[in-house]
N, C-alpha and C positions, 0 to 999 in steps of 0.2 A: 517567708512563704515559699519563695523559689525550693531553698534547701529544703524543708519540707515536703515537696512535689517530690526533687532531684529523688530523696530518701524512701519516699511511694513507689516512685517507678521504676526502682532497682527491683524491689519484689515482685513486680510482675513478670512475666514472660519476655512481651514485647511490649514497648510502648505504642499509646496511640497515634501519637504523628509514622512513625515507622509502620504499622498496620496500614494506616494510609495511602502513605508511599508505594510500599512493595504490592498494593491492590492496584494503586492507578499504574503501576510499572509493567505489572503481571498483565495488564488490560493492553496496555500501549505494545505490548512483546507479543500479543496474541493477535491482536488486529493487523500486526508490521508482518508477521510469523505467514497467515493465511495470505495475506494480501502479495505477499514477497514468493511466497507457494506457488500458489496458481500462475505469476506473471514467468516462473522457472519452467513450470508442466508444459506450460505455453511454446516457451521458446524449445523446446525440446519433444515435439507435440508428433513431430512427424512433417508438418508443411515443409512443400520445397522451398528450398530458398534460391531466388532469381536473383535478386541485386544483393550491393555492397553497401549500399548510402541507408542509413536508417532513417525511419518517415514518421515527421513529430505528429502529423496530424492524426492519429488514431485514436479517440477517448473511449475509453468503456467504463463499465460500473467496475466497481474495487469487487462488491458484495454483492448477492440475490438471496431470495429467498425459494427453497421448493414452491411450484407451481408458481412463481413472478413471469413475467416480459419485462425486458427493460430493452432499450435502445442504444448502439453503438455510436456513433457519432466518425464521419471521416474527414476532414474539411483538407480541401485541396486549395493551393495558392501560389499562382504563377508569377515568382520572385524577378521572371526574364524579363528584357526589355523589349520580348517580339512575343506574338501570340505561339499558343502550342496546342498540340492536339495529343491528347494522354489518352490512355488506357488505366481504367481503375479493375481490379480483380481483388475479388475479396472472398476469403474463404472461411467459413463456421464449423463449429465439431456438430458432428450428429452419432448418436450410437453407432453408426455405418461408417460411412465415406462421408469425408467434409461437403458442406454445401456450399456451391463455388457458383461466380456469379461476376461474368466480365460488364463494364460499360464504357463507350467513350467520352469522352469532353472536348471541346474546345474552350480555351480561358484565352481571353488579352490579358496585354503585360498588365501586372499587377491585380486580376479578377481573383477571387475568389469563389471555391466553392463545395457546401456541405452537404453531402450525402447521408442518409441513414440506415442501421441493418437494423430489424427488429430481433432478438434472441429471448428464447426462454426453453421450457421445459424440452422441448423436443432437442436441443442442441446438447443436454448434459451430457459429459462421458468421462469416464473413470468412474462415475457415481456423484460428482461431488465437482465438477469444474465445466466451463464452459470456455474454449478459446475462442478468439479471432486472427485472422491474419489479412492485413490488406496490404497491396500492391500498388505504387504507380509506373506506368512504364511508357518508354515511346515518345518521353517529353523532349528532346533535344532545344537545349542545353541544357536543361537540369538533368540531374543524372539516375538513373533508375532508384528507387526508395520501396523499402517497406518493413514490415515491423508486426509484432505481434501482442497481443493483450489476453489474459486469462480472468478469469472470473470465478473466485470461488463461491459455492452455493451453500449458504444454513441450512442445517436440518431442523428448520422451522418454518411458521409464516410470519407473513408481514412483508414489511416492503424494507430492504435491502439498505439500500441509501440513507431511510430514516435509522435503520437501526446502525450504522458506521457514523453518523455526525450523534447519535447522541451517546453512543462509546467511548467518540474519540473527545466528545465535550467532557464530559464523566472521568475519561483518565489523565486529561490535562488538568483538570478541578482537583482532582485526587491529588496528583503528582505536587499541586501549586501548593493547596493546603497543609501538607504534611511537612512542604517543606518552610514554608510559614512557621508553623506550629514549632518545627526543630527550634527556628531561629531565636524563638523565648525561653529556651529550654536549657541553661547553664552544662548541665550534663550530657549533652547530646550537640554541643555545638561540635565537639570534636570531629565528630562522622562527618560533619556539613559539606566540605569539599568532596569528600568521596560520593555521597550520595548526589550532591550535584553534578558530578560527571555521567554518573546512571540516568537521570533525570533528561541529561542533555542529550545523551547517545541515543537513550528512548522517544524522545519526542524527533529527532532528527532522522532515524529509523523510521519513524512513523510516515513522515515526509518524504522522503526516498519513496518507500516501501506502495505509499498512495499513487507517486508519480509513474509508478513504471520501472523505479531504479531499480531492483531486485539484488543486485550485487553488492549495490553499496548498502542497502538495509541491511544486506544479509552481514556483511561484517562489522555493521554497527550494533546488530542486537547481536553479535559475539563477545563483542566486546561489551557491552552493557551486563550479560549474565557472567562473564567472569568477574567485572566490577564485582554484581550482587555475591557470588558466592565468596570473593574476597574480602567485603565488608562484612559478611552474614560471621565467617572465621573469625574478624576480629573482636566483633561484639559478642560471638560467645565467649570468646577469652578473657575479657573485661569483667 
């Protein structure tokens, strides 16, 4: 029965676990791609840059959709053993001039605390991204911090967040099955380590790319399509 399949599926084009594959791959490159985008537009956006120390606490959406609101998130946290009195300045793109927006705090050692920016439609610029930059400053002994996040926008609707977790569910499902699917496949085992490195690059790139890392996505979905165009070379040879 195997040999018979192996002998079906030379006369196709591509087999199905590979059509699989290189969908969930193509999905995971493309989600890593924009997300990894907009976090570079970002850091290259124009804000000044005040400190050295980069500032973890800035969450934003990966994804929006035209006409969405979504919500920034800043959460500040006074790691000292004395109280501090910060300055938060946090600045949004607007088709104009950023919308800039100081406040202060007071935190005891070890307080926390979250702030939030509302962002939507009125903030988009270049067409298609939306930045942030926030600031802590003033804090003695922690050392000045801040950091930036971009946001790119669908030319669609719906809500933003729903459509990045069922993407990113969808290209992992994709990705698992296909490479399943290889694992029964006599003729096709050979690929199995190469495509697993793509696999691995792509989903780790995902992970970067979601986080904020932008550099590191970026050189792992490099390396992931050189993978693909190297395996694509050797399977047509075969």
């Amino acid at each position: 029965m195997g040999a018979v399949y192996s002998q079906n599926m030379k006369k196709s084009f591509l087999p199905l676990p590979i059509v699989l594959f290189g969908l969930g791959v193509l999905l995971g490159i493309t989600l890593s791609t924009l997300a990894a985008w907009a976090d570079y537009e970002s850091a290259s956006y124009g804000f000044a840059h005040r400190a050295n120390s980069p500032f973890r606490g800035l969450s934003c959406p990966i994804l929006m959709t035209q006409g969405e609101s979504q919500t920034v998130k800043i959460k500040m946290t006074n790691t000292s053993g004395r109280a501090i009195h910060l300055s938060m300045r946090t600045e949004i793109s607007t088709r104009l001039t950023p919308d800039t927006q100081l406040e202060f705090f007071d935190l005891a050692p070890g307080e926390s605390m979250q702030a939030q920016r509302t962002i939507g439609p009125d903030n988009v610029d270049f067409g298609q991204f939306i930045f942030v930059k926030a600031g802590i400053f003033s804090a003695y002994p922690l050392p000045d911090q801040e950091n930036t996040c971009g946001i790119f926008i669908l030319p669609m609707q719906g809500n933003g967040s729903t459509i990045l977790i069922t993407t990113t569910i969808l290209s992992i499902l994709l990705i698992a099955g296909g490479m399943f699917m290889l694992c029964k496949i006599d003729g096709l085992k050979k690929n199995f380590n190469g495509l697993l490195f793509i696999a691995v690059a792509t989903l780790l790139a995902m992970v970067f790319s979601f986080s904020g890392l932008w550099i590191q996505s970026t050189l792992l979905l490099v390396l992931a399509i050189l993978a693909g165009f190297i395996m694509l070379g050797v399977t047509t040879r075969q």
